[in-house]
C-alpha positions as CSV (number, residue, x, y, z in Angstrom):
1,X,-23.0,-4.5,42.7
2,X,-19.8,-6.0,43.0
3,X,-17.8,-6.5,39.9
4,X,-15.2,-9.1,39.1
5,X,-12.7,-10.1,36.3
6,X,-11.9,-13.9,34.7
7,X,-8.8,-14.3,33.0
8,X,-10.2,-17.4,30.3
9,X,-8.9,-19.7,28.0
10,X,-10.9,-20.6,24.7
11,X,-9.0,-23.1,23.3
12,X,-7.3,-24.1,19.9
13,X,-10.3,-23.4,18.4
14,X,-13.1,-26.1,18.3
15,X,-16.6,-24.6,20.5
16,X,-16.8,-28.3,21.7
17,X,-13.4,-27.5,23.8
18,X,-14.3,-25.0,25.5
19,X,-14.9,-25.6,29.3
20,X,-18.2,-25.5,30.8
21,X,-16.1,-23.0,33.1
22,X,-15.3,-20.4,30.8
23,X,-18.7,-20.9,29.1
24,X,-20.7,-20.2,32.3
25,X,-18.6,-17.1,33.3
26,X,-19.5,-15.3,29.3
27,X,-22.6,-16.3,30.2
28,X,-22.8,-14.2,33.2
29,X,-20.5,-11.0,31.3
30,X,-21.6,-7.6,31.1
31,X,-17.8,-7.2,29.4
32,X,-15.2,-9.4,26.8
33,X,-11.9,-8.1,26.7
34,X,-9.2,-9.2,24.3
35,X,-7.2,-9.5,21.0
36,X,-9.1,-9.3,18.5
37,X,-9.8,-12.9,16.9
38,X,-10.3,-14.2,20.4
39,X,-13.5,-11.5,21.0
40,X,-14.4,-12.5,17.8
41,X,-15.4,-16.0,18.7
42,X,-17.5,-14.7,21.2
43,X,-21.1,-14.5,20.0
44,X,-22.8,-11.0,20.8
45,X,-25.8,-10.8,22.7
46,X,-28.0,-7.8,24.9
47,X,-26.3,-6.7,27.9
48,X,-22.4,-7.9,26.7
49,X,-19.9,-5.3,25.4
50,X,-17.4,-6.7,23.3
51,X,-13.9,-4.5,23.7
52,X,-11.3,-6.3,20.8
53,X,-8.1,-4.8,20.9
54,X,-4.7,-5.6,18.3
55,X,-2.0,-7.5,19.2
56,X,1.2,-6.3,21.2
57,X,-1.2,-3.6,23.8
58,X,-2.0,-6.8,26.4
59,X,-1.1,-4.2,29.7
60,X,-3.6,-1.8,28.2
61,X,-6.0,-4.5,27.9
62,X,-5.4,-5.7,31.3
63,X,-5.4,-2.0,33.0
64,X,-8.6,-1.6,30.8
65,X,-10.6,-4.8,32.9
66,X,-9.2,-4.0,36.0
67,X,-10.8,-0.7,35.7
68,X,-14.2,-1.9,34.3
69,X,-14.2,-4.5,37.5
70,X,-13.3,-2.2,39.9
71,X,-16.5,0.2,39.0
72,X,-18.5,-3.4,39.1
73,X,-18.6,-4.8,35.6
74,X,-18.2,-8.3,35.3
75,X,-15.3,-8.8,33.0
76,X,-14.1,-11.8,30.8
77,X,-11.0,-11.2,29.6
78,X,-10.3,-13.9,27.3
79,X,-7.1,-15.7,25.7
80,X,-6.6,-18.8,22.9
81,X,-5.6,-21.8,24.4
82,X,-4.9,-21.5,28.4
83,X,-4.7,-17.8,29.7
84,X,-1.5,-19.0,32.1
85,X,0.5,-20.2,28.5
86,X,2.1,-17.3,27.2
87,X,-1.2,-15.5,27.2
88,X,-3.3,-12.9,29.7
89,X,-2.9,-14.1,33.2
90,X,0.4,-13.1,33.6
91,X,-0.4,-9.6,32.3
92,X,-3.6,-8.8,34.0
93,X,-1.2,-9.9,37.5
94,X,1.3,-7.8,35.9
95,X,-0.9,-4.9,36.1
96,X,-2.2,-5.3,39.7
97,X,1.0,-5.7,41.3
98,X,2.0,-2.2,39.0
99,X,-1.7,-0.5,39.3
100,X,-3.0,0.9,42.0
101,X,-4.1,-0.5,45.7
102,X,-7.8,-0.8,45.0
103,X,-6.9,-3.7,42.2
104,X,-5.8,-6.4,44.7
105,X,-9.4,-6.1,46.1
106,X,-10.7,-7.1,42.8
107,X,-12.3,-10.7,42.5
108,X,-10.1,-12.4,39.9
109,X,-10.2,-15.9,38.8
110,X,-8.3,-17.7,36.1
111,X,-10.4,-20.4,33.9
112,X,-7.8,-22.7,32.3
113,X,-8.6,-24.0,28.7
114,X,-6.7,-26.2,26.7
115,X,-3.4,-25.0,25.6
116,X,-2.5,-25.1,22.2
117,X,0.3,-27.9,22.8
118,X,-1.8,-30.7,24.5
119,X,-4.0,-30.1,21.8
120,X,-1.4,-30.8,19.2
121,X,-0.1,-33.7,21.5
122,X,-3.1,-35.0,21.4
123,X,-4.0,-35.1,17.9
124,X,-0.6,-36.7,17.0
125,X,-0.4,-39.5,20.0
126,X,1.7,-38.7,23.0
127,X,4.7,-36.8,22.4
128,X,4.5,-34.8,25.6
129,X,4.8,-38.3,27.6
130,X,7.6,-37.6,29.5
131,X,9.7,-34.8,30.7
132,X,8.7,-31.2,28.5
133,X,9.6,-27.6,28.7
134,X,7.7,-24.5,26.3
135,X,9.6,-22.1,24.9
136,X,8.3,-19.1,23.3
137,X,10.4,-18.3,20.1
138,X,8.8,-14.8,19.8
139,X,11.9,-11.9,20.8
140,X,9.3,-9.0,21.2
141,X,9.5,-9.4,25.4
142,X,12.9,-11.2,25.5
143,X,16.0,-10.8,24.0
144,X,17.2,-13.4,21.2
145,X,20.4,-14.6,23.4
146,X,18.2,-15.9,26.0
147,X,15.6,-17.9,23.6
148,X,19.0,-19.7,22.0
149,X,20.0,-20.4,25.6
150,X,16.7,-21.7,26.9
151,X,16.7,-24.3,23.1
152,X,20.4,-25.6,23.7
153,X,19.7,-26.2,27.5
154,X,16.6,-27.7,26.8
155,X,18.1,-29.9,24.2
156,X,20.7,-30.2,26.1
157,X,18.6,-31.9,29.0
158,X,16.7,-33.7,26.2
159,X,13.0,-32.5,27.0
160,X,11.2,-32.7,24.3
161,X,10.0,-28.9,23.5
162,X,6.9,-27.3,22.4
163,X,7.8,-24.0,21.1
164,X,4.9,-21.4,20.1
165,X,4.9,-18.2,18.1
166,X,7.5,-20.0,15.6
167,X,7.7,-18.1,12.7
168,X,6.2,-15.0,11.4
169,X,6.6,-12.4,8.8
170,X,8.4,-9.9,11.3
171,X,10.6,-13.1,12.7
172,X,11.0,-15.3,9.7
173,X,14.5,-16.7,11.4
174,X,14.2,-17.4,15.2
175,X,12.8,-21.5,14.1
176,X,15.9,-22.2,11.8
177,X,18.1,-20.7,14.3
178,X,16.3,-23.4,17.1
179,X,16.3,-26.5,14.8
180,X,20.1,-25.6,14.0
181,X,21.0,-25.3,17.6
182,X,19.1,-28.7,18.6
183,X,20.7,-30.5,15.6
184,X,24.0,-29.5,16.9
185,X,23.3,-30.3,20.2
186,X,21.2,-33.9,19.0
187,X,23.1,-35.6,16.3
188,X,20.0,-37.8,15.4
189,X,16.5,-38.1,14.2
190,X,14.1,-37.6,16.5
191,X,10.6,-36.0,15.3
192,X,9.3,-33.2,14.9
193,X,5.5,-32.5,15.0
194,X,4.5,-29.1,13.2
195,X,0.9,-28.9,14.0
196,X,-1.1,-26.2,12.6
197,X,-4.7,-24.9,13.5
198,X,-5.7,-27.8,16.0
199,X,-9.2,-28.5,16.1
200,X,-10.5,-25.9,13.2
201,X,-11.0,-27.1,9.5
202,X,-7.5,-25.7,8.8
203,X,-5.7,-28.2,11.1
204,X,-2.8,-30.1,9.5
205,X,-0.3,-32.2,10.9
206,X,3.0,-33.3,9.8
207,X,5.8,-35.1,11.2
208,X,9.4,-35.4,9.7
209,X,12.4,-36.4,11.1
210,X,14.8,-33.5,12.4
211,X,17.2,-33.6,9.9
212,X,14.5,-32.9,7.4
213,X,12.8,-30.0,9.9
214,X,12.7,-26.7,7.8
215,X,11.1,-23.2,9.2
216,X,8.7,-22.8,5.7
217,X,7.1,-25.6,7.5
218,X,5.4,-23.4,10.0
219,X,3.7,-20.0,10.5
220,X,2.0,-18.1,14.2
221,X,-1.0,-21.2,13.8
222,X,1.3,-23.5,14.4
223,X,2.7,-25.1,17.4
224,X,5.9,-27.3,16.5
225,X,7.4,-30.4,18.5
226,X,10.5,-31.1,18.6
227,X,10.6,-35.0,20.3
228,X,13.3,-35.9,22.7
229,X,15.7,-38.9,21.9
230,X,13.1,-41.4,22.8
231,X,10.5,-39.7,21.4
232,X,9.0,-42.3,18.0
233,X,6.7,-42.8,15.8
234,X,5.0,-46.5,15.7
235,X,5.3,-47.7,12.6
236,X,2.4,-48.4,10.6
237,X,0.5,-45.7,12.1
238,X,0.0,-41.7,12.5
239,X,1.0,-42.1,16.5
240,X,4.0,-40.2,18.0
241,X,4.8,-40.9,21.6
242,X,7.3,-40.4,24.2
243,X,7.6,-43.3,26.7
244,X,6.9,-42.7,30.1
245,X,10.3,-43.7,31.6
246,X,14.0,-43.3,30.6
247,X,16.9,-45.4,31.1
């Protein structure tokens, strides 16, 4: 029997956004691969073997369903959100192009799911109307010099930017360093969407101007917007949008 491997997004969190992609290919799993909150939202049942792994080992997880495919398992390894946005498809491909010959034989497909920042966008309006970049604040596979570079150019070229892993324990700094180098960049108000735990009954959204932006405003469940200089919010409602041209 032939195995394979499907690199899959879940998510933000809601079952109902799920694709009928990804939900066809567990279906047909003898294996789920994966960190281990994301294995843990998919339900057990005869025939699947769940493998959840911690954080911060995603080439071991990859080299892991590369292996199981190759002796003809049919492998879902699974990420939050899309799989291509700071997630597993970029590791598992990391790993074939390291790993042995036999790997770029494997049947590998990549299910895309809905990434954490459209879902915020979509739950606040349309702040990712125009021109956008996404910048991961996290330092663990980048050096801190380049994250400040990529926020002051972005800012710079006013996109509005999504930025994930914002703030955690380990990092409590790297979001006040990127709202202090916008704000010196941007000498206005634009807004700033924190949105935490889209589409679960944790979500909250909140929207201040950037002036008023502070890091305590966000933990590693929340995806923050920063708007661009056009970016607004229509008064009288909850709706953020960017327009769809500039002058």
């Amino acid at each position: 029997m032939s195995g394979w491997l499907a690199i899959a997004g879940l998510g933000p969190g809601d079952a109902a956004l799920v694709t009928p992609e990804v939900t066809a290919a567990l279906a047909e799993a003898t294996d789920v691969i994966g960190y281990i909150p994301y294995v843990a939202r998919v339900a057990p049942r005869a025939g699947l073997t769940l493998h959840p792994s911690d954080n911060r080992v995603e080439l071991d997880r990859a080299r892991h369903g590369l292996d199981l495919a190759l002796a003809g398992r049919r492998v879902v390894v699974v990420s939050s959100g899309d799989p291509g946005v700071f997630a597993m498809a970029a590791a598992v491909f990391e790993g074939v192009e390291q790993g042995p010959p036999e790997w770029r034989a494997i049947d590998i497909r990549v299910l895309p799911g809905i990434s954490a920042m459209f879902a915020a966008a979509a739950r606040a309006g349309a702040p990712l109307g125009h021109d956008f970049c996404a910048i991961n604040l996290s330092d663990n596979l980048k050096p801190q010099a380049v994250i400040d570079r990529r926020i002051r150019l972005a800012a710079e070229a006013d996109f509005a930017i999504a930025c994930y892993n914002p703030r955690s324990k380990a990092r409590p700094d790297g979001l006040t360093a990127a709202f202090a180098i916008v704000r010196a960049v941007c000498a206005d108000d634009r807004p700033v969407l924190f949105a935490r735990a889209v589409s679960t009954p944790e979500e909250h959204l909140r929207i201040v101007p950037l002036p008023e932006a502070r890091a305590e405003m966000a933990d590693m469940r929340t995806v923050v917007i920063i708007g661009s200089s056009q970016t607004r919010v229509i008064a009288g409602t909850r709706f953020l949008y960017t327009p769809r041209s500039a002058a």
